[in-house]
C-alpha positions as CSV (number, residue, x, y, z in Angstrom):
1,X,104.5,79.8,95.1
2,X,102.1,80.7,97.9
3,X,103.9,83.9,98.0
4,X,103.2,84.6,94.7
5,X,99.6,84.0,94.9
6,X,99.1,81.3,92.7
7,X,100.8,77.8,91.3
8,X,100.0,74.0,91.1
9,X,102.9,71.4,91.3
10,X,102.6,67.4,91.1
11,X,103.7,65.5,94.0
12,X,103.8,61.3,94.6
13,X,102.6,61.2,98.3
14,X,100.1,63.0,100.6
15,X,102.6,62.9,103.8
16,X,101.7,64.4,107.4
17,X,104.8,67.1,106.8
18,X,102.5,68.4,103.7
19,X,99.4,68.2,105.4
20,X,100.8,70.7,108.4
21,X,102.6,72.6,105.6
22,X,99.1,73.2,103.5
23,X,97.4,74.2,106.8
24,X,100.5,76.5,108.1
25,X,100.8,78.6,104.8
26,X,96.8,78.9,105.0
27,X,97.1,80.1,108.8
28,X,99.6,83.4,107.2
29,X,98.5,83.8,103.7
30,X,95.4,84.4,102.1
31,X,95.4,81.5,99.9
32,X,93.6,78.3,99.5
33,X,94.9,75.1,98.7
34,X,93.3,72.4,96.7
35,X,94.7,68.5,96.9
36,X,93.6,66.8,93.4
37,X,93.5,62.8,94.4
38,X,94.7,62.6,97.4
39,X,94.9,58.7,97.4
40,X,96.5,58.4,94.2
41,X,100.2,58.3,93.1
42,X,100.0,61.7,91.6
43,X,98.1,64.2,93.2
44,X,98.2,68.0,91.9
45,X,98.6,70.9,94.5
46,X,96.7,74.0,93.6
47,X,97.4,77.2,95.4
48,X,95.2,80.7,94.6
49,X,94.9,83.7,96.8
50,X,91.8,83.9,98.1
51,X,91.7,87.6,98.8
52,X,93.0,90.8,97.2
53,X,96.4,91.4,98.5
């Protein structure tokens, strides 16, 4: 997804293994990457390029 540029998926937990994920991808790809309620049960990832490729 991050490859493509753009996506959003549902997940049930905000985990450390995510959070190094979210910041790795950022560290290569020009995308950003929004966490919709963090705390809750059902938190949305968004992912968008933040740069022409």
């Amino acid at each position: 997804m991050a490859l493509a540029g753009e996506g959003c998926f549902t997940t049930v937990k905000f985990t450390n293994h995510l959070r190094t994920n979210i910041e790795v991808i950022q560290q290569f790809l020009k995308v950003k990457v929004r966490v919709e309620n963090p705390e809750s049960d059902a938190l949305v990832l968004s992912i968008q390029m933040t740069e022409a490729v």
